[in-house]
BAKE-828674 format. One line per field, with one value per residue (C-alpha): residue number from 1; x, y, z; residue in one letter. Coordinates in nm, 3 decimals, always signed. Layout:
% residues N
k = c(NUM  ...) .
u = c(X  ...) .
v = c(Y  ...) .
w = c(Z  ...) .
r = c(a  ...) .
% end
This chain:
% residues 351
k = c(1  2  3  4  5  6  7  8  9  10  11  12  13  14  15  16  17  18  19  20  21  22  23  24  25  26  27  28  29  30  31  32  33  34  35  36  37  38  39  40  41  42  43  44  45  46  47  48  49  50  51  52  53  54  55  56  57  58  59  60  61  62  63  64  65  66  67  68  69  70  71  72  73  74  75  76  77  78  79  80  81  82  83  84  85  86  87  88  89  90  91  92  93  94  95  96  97  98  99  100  101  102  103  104  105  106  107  108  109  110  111  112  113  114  115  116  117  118  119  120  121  122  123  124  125  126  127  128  129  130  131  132  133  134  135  136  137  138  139  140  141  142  143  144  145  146  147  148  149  150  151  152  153  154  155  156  157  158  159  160  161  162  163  164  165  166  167  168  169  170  171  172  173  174  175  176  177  178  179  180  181  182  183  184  185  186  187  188  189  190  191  192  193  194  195  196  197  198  199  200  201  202  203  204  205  206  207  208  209  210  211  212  213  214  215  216  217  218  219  220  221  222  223  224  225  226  227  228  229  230  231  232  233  234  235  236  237  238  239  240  241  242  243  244  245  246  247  248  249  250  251  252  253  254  255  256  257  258  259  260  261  262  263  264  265  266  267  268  269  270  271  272  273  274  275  276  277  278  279  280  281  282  283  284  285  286  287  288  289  290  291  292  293  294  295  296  297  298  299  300  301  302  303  304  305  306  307  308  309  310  311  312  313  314  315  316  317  318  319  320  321  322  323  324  325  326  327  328  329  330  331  332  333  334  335  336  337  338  339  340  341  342  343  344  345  346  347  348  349  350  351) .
u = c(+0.000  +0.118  +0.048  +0.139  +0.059  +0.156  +0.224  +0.334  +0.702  +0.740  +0.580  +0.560  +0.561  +0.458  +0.501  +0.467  +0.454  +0.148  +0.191  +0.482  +0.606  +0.629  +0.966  +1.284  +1.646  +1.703  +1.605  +1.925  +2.052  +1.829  +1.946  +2.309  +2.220  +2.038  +2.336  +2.585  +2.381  +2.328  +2.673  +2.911  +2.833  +2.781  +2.431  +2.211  +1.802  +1.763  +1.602  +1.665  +1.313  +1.126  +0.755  +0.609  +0.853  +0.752  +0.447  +0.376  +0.173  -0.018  +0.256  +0.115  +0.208  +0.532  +0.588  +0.473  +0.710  +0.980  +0.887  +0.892  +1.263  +1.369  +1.216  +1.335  +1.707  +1.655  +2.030  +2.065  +1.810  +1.950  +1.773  +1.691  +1.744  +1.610  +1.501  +1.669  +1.797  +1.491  +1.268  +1.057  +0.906  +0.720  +1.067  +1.216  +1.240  +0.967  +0.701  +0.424  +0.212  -0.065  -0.337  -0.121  -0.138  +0.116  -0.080  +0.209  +0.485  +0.679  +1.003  +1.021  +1.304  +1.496  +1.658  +1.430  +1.474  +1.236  +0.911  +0.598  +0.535  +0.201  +0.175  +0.191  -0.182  -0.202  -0.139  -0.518  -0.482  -0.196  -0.388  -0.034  +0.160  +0.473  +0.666  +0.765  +1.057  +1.217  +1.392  +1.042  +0.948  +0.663  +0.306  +0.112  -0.040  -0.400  -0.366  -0.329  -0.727  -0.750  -0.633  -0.943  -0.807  -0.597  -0.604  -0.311  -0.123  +0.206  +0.409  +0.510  +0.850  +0.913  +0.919  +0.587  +0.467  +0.095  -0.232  -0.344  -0.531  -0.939  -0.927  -0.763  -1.152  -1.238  -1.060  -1.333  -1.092  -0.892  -0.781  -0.492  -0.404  -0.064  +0.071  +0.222  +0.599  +0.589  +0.538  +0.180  -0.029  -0.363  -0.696  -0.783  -1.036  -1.370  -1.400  -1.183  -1.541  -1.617  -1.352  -1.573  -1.343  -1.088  -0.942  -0.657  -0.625  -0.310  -0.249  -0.002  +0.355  +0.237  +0.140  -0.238  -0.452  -0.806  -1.085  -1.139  -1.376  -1.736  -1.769  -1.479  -1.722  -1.874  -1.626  -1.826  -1.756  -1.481  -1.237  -0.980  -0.687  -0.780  -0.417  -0.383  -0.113  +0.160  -0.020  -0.202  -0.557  -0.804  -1.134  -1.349  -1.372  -1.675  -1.885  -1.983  -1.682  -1.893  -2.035  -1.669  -1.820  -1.516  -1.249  -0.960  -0.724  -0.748  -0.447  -0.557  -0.218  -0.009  -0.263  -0.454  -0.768  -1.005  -1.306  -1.456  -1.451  -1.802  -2.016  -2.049  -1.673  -1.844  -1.983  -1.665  -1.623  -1.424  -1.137  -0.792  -0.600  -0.654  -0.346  -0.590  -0.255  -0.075  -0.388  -0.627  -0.892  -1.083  -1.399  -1.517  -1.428  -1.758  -1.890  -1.958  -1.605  -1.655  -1.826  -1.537  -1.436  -1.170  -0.922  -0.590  -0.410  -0.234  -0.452  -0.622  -0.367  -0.458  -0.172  -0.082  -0.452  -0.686  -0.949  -1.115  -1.303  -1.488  -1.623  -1.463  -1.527  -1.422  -1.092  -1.020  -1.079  -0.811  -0.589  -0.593  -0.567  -0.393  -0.164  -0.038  -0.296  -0.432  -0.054  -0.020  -0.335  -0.338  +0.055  +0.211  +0.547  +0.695  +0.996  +1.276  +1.204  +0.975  +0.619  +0.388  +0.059  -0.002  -0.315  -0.267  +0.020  -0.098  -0.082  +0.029  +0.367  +0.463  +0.415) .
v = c(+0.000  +0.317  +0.693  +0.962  +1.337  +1.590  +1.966  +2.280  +2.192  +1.843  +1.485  +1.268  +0.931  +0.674  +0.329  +0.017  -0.355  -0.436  -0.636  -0.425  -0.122  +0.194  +0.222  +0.232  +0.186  +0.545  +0.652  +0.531  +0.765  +1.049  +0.973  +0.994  +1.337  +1.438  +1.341  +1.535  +1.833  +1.901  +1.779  +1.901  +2.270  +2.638  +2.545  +2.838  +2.812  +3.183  +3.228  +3.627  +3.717  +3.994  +3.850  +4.194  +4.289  +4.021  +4.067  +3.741  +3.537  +3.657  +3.745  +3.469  +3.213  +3.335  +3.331  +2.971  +2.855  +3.055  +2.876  +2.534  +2.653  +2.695  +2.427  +2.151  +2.255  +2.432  +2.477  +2.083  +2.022  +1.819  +2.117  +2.449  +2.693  +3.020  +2.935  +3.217  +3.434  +3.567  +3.737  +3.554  +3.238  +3.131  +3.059  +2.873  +2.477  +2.265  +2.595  +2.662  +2.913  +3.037  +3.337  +3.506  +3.167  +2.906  +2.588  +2.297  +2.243  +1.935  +1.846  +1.491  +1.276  +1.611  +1.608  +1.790  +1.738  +1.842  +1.933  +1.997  +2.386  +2.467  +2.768  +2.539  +2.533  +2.911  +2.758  +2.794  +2.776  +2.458  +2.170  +1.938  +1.854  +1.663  +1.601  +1.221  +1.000  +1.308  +1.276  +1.471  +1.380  +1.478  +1.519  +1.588  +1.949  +1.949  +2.319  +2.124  +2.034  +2.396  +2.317  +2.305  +2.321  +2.015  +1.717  +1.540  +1.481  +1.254  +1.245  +0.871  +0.761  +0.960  +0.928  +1.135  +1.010  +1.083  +0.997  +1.107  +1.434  +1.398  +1.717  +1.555  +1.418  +1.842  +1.804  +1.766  +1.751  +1.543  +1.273  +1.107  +1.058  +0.889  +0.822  +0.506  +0.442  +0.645  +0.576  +0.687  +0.575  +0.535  +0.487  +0.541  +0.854  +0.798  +1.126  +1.053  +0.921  +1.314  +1.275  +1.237  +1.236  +0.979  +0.774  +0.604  +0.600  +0.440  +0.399  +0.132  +0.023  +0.268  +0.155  +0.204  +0.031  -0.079  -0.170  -0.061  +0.208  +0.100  +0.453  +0.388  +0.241  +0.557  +0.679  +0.581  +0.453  +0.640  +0.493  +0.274  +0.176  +0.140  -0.005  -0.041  -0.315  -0.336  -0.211  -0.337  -0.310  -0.573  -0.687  -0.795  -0.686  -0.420  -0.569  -0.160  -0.185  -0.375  -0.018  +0.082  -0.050  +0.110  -0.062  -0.232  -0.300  -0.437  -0.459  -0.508  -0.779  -0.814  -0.735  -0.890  -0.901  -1.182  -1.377  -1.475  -1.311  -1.127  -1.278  -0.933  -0.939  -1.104  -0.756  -0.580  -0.709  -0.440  -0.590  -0.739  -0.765  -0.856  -0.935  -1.047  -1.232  -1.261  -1.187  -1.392  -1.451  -1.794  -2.011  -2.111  -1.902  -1.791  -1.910  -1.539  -1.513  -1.635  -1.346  -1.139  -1.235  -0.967  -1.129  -1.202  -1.499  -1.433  -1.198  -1.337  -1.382  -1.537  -1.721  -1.716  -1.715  -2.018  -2.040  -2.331  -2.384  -2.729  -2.612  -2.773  -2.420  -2.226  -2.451  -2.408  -2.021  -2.040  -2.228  -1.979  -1.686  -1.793  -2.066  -2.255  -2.106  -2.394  -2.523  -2.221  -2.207  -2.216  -2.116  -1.785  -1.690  -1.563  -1.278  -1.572  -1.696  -2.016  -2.115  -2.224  -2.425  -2.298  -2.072  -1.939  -1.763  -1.581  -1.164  -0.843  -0.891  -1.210  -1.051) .
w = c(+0.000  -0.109  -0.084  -0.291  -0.201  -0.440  -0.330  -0.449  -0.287  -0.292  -0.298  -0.023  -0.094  +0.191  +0.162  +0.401  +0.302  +0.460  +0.773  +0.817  +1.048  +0.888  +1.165  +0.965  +1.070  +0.915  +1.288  +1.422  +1.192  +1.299  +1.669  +1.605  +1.378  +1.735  +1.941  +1.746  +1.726  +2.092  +2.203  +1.981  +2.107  +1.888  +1.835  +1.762  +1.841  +1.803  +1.445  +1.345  +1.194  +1.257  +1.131  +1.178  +0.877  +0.626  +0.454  +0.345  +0.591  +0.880  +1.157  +1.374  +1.119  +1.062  +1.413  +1.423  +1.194  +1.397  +1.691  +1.507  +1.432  +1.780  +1.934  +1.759  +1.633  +1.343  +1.282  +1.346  +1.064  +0.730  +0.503  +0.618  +0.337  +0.419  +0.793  +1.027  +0.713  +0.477  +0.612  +0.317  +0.495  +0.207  +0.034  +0.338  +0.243  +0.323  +0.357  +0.085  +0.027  -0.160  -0.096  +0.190  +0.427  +0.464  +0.340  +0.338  +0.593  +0.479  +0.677  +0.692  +0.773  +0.833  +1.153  +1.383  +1.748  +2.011  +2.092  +1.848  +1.972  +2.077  +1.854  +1.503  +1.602  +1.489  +1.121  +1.013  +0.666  +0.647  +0.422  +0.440  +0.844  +0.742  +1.055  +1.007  +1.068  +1.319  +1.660  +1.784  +2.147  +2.413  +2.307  +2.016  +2.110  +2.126  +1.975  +1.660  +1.627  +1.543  +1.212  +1.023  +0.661  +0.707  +0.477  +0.553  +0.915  +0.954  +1.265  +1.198  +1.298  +1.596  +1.974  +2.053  +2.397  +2.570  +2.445  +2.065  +2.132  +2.102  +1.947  +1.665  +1.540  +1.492  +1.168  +0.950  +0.643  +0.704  +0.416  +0.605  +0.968  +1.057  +1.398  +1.372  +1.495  +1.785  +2.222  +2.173  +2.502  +2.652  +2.440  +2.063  +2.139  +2.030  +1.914  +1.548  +1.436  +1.384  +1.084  +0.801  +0.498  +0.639  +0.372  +0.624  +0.975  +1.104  +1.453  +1.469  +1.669  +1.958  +2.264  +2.279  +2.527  +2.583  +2.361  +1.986  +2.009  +1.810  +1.713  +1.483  +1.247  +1.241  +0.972  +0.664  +0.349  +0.266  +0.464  +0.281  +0.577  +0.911  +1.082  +1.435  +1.432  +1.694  +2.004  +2.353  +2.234  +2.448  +2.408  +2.138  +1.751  +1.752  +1.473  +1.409  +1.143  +0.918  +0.837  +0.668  +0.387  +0.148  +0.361  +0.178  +0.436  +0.801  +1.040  +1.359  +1.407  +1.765  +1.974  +2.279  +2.112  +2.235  +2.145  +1.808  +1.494  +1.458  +1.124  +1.026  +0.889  +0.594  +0.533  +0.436  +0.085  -0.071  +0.165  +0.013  +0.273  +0.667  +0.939  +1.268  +1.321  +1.665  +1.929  +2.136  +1.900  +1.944  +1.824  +1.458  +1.221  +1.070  +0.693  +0.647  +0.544  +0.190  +0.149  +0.132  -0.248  -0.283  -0.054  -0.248  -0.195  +0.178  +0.235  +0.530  +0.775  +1.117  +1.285  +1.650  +1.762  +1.892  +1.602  +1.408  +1.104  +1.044  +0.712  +0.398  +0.259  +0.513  +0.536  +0.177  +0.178  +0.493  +0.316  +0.042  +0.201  +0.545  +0.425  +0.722  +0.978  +1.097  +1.264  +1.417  +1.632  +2.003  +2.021  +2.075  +2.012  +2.315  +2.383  +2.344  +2.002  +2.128  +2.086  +2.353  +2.326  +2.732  +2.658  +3.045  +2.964  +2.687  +2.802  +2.677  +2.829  +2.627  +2.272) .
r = c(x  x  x  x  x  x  x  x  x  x  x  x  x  x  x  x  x  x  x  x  x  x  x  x  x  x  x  x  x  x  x  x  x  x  x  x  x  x  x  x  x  x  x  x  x  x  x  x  x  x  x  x  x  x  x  x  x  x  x  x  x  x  x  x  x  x  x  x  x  x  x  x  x  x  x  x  x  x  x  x  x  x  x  x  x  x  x  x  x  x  x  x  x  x  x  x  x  x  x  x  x  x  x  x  x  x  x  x  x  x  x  x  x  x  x  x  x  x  x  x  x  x  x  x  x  x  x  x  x  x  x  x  x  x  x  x  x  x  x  x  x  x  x  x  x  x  x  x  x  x  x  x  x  x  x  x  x  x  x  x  x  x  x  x  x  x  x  x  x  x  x  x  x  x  x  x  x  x  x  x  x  x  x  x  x  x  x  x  x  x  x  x  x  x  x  x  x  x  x  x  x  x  x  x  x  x  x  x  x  x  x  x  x  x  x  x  x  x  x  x  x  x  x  x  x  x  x  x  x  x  x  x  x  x  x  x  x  x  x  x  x  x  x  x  x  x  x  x  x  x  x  x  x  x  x  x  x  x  x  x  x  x  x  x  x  x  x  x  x  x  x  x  x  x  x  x  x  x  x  x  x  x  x  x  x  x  x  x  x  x  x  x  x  x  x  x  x  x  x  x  x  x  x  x  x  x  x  x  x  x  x  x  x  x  x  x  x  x  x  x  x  x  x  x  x  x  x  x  x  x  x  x  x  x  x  x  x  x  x  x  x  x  x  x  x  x  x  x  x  x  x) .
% end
């Protein structure tokens, strides 16, 4: 699955195998980039602008972007032409603009190291958030549901910490969320269901807890990716996602979700591609399956769960789409490389 936003600067292209982190060992680079820059000494946070001078943007945006600058190392970052010495922020890298507003801020995989400043929220007219695969820490400012123009957010691949901000489902816009690859914590917020015009959500390799909110299948039809993979999430699957009628992909993988797969799975058929893989799912899996004809070969993966199928037709669909599923049932694969059939032992702490 791929993604491919065009802007007035620059694309952004954002790929991840499915099944797969969107993590990277490029971060290890970004870390050492982070090291050097606040140990090796004469660095300067100071940007000298005077926004009252430019006349380009609103002086509250300008001074947004100046803050961005100083709080996360602007003279650290890989590209910064401009930043701290035009008083032209529409021409700094990564900034674009159109009918006196900044509308894109792109900087990913750039070097920046720090916090996410509160006053980015003052952007009111930015369609495009680019902050991915940083060194960026703390939380996500809840100053940035003010941004009701946006379309697309990504702070993946970073070290952002706290719960995801309910303010984030005020975005009304918004095409694409991305969080994944971070030290997100707490619950998914019920509130995202405000975001009408979703096409992906993904959530995944944080460290989210409890349930899968139901309202979540109050996102409509439009919504394409819905990945929550890598995290702590308990409880049952809500069978209110049968309403995300448009959904192609499903990750809901290395999880401690429990009990049996709701019948109204059947009802997703636009669905390729599933990963229920690695949880604490159990029972018959349900006929209603076969209904989902879209399902490539693979496509269905469900190992290191505790599920059946007695069906010849359900077995055959498994076999298809899940080969090898059926040897893999009632085991987990623990933190030292071995599997257990010990059901008992199965927790969050033994992923």
């Amino acid at each position: 699955m791929a993604l491919e936003i065009n802007t007035a600067k620059s694309k952004i292209r954002i790929r991840a195998p499915f099944g797969q982190p969107t993590t990277h060992p490029a971060r290890r680079v970004l870390l050492v980039w982070a090291f050097l820059a606040t140990t090796l000494g004469g660095v300067e946070l100071s940007a000298q602008i005077d926004c009252a001078v430019q006349s380009e943007v609103p002086p509250s945006e300008c001074e947004a972007l100046v803050s961005l600058w100083r709080s996360t190392g602007g003279s650290g970052w890989g590209e910064s032409f401009g930043w701290a010495e035009t008083d032209s922020p529409c021409s700094w890298f990564g900034v674009g603009c159109s009918s006196g507003h900044v509308r894109e801020l792109v900087l990913r995989s750039n070097n920046l190291v720090g916090q996410i400043p509160l006053s980015l929220g003052d952007l009111s007219g930015l369609r495009v958030l680019d902050l991915g695969f940083n060194v960026l820490s703390a939380a996500i400012p809840q100053q940035l549901g003010q941004l009701r123009e946006l379309a697309f957010l990504l702070l993946d691949g970073n070290f952002l910490s706290g719960p995801i901000p309910p303010d984030l489902g005020e975005l009304k816009n918004l095409e694409l969320l991305t969080l994944e690859g971070n030290r997100l914590s707490g619950g998914i917020p019920p509130q995202l269901q405000g975001i009408a015009n979703l096409l992906e959500l993904r959530l995944g390799d944080n460290r989210l807890s409890g349930p899968i909110p139901p309202e979540l299948g109050n996102l409509g039809t439009v919504l394409s990716v819905l990945s929550l993979r890598g995290n702590l999430l308990e409880g049952t699957l809500p069978p209110s996602l049968s309403a995300l009628a448009g959904l192609t992909t499903l990750d809901l993988s290395r999880n401690d979700l429990e009990g049996a797969l709701p019948p109204e799975l059947g009802q997703l058929s636009s669905l390729t591609q599933v990963d229920l893989g690695h949880n604490l799912l159990s029972g018959e899996v349900p006929a209603e399956v076969l209904d989902l004809s879209q399902i490539v070969a693979g496509g269905f993966a469900i190992p290191f769960n505790c599920l059946t199928a007695t069906e010849p037709a359900v077995r055959a669909f498994l076999d298809f789409a899940s080969p090898g599923w059926e040897a893999t049932q009632c085991t987990r694969v623990f933190d030292d490389g071995f599997e257990r059939g010990d059901l008992s032992r199965w927790s969050s702490n033994s992923r």
